[in-house]
C-alpha positions in Angstrom: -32.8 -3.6 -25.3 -29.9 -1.5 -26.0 -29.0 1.5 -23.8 -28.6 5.0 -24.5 -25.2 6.8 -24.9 -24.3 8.3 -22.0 -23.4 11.8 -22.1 -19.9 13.2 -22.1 -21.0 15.5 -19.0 -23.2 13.2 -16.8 -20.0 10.9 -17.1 -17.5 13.7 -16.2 -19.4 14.6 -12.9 -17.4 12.6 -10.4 -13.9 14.2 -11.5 -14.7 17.3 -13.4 -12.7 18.8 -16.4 -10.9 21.1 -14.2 -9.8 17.5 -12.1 -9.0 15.4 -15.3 -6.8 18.7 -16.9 -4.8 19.0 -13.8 -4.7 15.1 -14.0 -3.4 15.5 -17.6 -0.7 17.9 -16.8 0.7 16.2 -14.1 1.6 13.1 -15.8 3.2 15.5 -18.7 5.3 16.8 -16.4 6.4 13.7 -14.8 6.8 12.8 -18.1 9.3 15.1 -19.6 10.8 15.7 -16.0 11.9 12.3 -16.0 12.9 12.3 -19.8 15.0 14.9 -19.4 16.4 13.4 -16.3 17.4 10.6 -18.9 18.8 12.9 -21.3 21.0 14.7 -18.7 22.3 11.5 -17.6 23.4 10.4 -21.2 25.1 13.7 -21.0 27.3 13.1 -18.0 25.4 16.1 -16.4 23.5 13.5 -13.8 26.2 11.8 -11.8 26.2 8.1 -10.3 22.7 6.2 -11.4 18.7 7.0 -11.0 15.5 5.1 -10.7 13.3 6.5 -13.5 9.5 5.9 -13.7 8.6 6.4 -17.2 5.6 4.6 -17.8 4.1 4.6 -14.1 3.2 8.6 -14.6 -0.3 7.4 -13.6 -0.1 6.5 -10.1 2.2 9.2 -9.0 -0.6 11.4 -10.7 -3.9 10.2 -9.2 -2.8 9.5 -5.6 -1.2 13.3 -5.3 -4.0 14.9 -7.2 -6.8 13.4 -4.4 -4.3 14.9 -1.6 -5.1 17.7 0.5 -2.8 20.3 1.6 -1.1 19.0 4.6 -1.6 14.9 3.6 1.8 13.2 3.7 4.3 11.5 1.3 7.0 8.7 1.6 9.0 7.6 -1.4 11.6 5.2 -2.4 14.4 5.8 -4.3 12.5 5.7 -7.4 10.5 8.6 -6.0 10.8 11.4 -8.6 7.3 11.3 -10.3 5.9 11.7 -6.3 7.8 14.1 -5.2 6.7 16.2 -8.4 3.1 15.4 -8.3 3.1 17.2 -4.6 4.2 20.4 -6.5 8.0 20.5 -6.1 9.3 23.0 -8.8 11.0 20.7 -12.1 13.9 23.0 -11.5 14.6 21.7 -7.5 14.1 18.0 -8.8 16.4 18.3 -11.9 18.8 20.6 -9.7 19.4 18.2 -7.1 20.0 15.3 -10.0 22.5 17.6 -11.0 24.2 18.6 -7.8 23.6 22.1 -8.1 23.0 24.8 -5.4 18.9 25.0 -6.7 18.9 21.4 -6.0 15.8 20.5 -3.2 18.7 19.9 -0.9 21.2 22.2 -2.7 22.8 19.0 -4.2 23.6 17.1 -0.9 20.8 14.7 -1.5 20.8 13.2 -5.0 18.3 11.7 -6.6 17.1 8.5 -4.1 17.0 11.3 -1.0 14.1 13.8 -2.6 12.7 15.4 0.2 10.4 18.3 1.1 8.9 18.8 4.3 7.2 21.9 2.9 5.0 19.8 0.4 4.5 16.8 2.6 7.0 14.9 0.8 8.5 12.8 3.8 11.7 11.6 2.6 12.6 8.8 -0.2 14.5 6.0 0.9 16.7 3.9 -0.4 16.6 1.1 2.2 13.5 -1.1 0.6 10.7 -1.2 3.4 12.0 1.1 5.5 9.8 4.0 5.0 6.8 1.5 6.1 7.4 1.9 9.7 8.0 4.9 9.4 5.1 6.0 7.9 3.0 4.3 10.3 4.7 6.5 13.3 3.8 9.8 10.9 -0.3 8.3 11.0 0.1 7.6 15.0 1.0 11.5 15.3 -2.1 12.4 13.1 -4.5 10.1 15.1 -2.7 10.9 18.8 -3.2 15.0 17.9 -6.6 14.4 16.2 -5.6 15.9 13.1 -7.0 15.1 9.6 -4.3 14.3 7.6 -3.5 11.6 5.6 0.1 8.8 5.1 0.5 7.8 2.1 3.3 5.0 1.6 4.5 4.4 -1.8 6.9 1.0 -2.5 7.5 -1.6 -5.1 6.4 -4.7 -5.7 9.9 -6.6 -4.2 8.9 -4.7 -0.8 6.4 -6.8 -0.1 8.8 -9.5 0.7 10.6 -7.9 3.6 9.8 -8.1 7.1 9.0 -4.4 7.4 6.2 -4.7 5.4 4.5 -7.2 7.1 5.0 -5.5 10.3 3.8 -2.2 9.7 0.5 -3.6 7.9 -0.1 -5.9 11.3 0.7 -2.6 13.1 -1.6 -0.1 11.0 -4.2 -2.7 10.8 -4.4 -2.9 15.2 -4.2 0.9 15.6 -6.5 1.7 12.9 -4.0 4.2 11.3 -4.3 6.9 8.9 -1.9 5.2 6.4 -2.8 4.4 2.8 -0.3 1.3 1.4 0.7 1.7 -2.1 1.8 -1.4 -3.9 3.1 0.2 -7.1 3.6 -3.5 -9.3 5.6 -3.1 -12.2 6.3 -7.1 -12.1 9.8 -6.8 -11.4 11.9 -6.6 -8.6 15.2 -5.2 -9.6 15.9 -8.0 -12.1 14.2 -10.8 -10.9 10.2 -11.0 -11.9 7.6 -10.8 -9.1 6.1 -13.9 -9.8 9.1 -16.4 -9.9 9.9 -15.4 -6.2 6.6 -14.9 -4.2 4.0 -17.8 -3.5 0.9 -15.0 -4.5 0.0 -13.4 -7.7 -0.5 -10.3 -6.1 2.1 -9.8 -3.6 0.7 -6.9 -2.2 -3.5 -7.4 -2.7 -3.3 -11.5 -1.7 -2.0 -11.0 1.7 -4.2 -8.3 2.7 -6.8 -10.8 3.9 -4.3 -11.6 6.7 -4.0 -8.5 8.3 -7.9 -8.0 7.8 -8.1 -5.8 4.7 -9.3 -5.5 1.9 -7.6 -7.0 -1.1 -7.7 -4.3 -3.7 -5.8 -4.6 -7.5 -6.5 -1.9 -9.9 -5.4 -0.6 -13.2 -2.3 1.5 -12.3 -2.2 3.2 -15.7 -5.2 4.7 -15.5 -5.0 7.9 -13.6 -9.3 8.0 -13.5 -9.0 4.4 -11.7 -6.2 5.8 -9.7 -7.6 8.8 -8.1 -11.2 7.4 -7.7 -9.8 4.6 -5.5 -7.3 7.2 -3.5 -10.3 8.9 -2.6 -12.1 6.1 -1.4 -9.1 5.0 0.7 -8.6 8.6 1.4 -12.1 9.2 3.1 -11.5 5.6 4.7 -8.7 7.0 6.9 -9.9 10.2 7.6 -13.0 8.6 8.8 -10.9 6.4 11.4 -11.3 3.6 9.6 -7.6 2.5 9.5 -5.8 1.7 6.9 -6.1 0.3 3.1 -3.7 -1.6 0.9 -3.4 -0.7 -2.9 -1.6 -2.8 -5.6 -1.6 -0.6 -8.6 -0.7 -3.0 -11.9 1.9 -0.8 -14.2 4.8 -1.7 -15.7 8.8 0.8 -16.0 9.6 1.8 -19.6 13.0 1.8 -18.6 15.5 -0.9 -16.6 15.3 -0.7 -13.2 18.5 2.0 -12.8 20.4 4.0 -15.3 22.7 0.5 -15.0 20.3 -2.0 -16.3 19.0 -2.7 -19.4 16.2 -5.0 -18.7 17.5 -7.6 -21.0 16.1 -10.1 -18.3 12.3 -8.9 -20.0 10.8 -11.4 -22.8 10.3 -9.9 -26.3 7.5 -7.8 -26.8 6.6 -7.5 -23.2 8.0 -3.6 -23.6 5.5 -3.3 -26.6 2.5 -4.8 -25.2 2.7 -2.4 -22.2 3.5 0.2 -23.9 0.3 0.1 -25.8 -1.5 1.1 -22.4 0.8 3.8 -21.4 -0.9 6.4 -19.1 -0.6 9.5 -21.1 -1.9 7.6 -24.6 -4.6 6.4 -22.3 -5.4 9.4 -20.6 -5.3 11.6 -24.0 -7.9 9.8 -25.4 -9.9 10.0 -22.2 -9.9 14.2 -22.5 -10.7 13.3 -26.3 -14.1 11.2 -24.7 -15.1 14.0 -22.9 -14.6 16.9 -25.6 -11.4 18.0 -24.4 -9.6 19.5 -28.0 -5.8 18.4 -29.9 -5.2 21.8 -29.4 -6.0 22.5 -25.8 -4.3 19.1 -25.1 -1.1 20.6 -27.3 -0.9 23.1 -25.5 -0.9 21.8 -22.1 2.5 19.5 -23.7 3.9 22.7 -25.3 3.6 24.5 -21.6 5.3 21.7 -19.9 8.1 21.3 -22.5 8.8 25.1 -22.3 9.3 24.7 -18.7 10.9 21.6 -18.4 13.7 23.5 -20.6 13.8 26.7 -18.8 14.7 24.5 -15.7 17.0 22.4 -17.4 19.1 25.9 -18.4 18.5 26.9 -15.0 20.0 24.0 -13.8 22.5 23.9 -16.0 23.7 27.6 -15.0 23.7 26.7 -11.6 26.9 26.4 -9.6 27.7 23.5 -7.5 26.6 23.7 -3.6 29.7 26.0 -1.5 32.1 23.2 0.5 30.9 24.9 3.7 27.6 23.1 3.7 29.4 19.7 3.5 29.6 19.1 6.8 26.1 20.8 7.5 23.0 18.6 8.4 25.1 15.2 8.8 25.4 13.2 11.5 29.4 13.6 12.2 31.2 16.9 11.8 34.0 15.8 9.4 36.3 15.3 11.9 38.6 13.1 14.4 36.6 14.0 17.3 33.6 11.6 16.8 35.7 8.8 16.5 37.1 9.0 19.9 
C-alpha cells in the first residue's frame, strides 16, 4: 500500500518558514562573509593567514539559530561562521581581518581571536582543546547561579585527540553540566586525515560511550538535521540533564589555512562533497516547501549588497590609534615587568 504525499505544511510544522528563512540567510551570509574574507586576502588587504569555513555554513547555522539570547559560544580559530551566526555585524568580522579601527576588537585581535561578550561569543582560541575546559567552567557558573543558559563548545575533528578533551567530557559528564560538545568533522586534521591517526571512525561519537553519553553522528550539511538535534541537546541541558556530544559530518572547501592547498586530498573527494553543499541543499529544501527563485534571490541579492557595503566600510577604515597597543594586554610595553 503506498502512502499519501505528505503535505508541504504538515512537514514544515516543527521549524516553520519564518525558522528555515532565517536558517537560509544565515548560511548566505556566512557564505559570502567568508568569500570575501578570501578575496581580501588575495588582495593583500587581510594580513598573515585565516581559517575559512566554506562549505561547513551548516553547522555554524543550525546550532546558533536554536540559541536563546544569553546561551554561550566558544570558537576555535576557524571560528568566523560562529561568531556571525550569533549576530556580529559582517562589517566587525571583516574589520578586524582587516586591522581596522571597526574591527570587533578594533584590529588587536585578528582573525583566530573573534570575540564578543555582548553576543555570547566567548572567545576563539587558537590553542586546540583549550576552550573545552573552559567552557565547562562557563556551564558550572550557569548551574552554581541557577541560570538557564546554555555552553556550547565548537572544535575540530583533530581535538578529539588531546588530553583536554577527554578531561572536560569526564568532567561535564560527573557534574551534569550545561555544555553541548560539538565535534565539527571535516575528516582532516590540519593535513593529516582523521582516520589514519585515531583507532575510532568517529573520533568524537565512538568514545562517548565511555564517558556515559550518547554517541550521536549526524549530517553536518544539513542545517534541518543540525538545528533539530541542537534543540534536542539544548532542552537536555537546560533540563539538568548534563551534557551531549555532537559529531557533525561536513567537509572545508578550502585547505585548512590561507597557507595550504589541500593537495594531501584524493581526486574528486572536493567534487563528491561539494555535491552536498549546505546552501545547494538547503535551497532545494525552501523549493520543497514552496519557498519561490525569487524570494530565495532576493535573500542572496540582500546579503551580497551588505557584504559589499561592509567590505567599503572596511576598506575606508583607518587602522586602530598606537595608543591602544598597550591597552588590554597583559604587560605594559615596558622594562618594568621584566624586573
Amino acid at each position: 500500500m503506498s502512502k499519501q504525499p505528505v503535505s508541504s505544511a504538515a512537514m514544515n510544522d516543527d521549524i516553520g518558514e519564518d525558522k528555515r528563512l532565517e536558517l537560509f540567510r544565515l548560511q548566505v551570509v556566512l557564505r559570502e562573509a567568508e568569500q570575501r574574507a578570501f578575496d581580501l586576502f588575495l588582495q593583500n588587504l587581510v594580513k598573515g593567514t585565516s581559517h575559512l569555513s566554506l562549505g561547513q555554513e551548516a553547522v555554524a547555522a543550525g546550532f546558533a539559530g536554536a540559541m536563546k539570547k544569553g546561551d554561550l559560544s566558544f570558537c576555535t580559530y576557524r571560528g568566523h561562521a560562529h561568531t556571525l551566526a550569533r549576530g556580529v555585524p559582517v562589517e566587525q568580522v571583516l574589520g578586524e581581518l582587516m586591522q581596522r579601527d571597526n574591527g570587533l576588537m578594533r584590529g588587536k585581535g585578528g582573525s583566530m581571536h573573534l570575540t564578543s561578550v555582548e553576543h555570547g561569543v566567548m572567545g576563539s582560541y587558537a590553542i586546540i582543546g583549550a576552550h573545552l575546559p573552559i567552557a565547562c567552567g562557563a556551564a558550572w557558573r550557569a548551574q552554581y547561579k541557577g541560570q538557564d543558559d546554555v555552553t556550547v563548545c565548537f572544535f575540530g575533528d583533530g581535538t578529539t585527540n588531546i588530553g583536554a578533551f577527554h578531561e572536560a567530557l569526564n568532567f561535564a559528564a560527573i557534574w551534569k553540566l550545561p555544555v553541548v560538545f560539538v565535534c565539527e568533522n571535516n575528516l582532516y586534521m590540519e593535513y593529516t586525515a582523521i582516520k589514519d591517526v585515531t583507532a575510532v571512525e568517529h573520533p568524537a561519537a565512538d568514545r562517548a560511550s565511555a564517558y556515559g553519553l550518547e554517541r550521536i553522528v549526524i549530517d553536518g550539511n544539513d542545517a534541518d538535521i543540525v538545528y533539530r538535534t541542537a534543540m534536542t541537546a539544548y532542552a537536555k541541558a537546560r533540563a539538568g540533564k548534563g551534557p551531549s556530544l555532537i559529531e557533525c559530518m561536513t567537509y572545508r572547501h578550502s585547505g585548512h589555512s590561507r597557507a595550504d592547498p589541500a593537495k594531501y586530498r584524493p581526486e574528486g573527494e572536493l567534487e563528491k562533497w561539494k555535491e552536498r553543499d549546505p546552501l545547494k541543499i538547503y535551497k532545494e529544501r525552501l523549493k520543497q516547501f514552496g519557498i519561490g527563485d525569487d524570494q530565495i534571490a532576493k535573500i542572496e541579492g540582500d546579503v551580497k549588497r551588505m557584504v559589499d557595503e561592509a567590505t567599503e566600510a572596511c576598506k575606508a577604515s583607518p587602522p586602530p590609534p598606537m595608543e591602544i597597543l598597550t591597552t588590554d594586554v597583559y604587560a605594559d610595553g615596558g622594562f618594568a615587568w621584566r624586573n
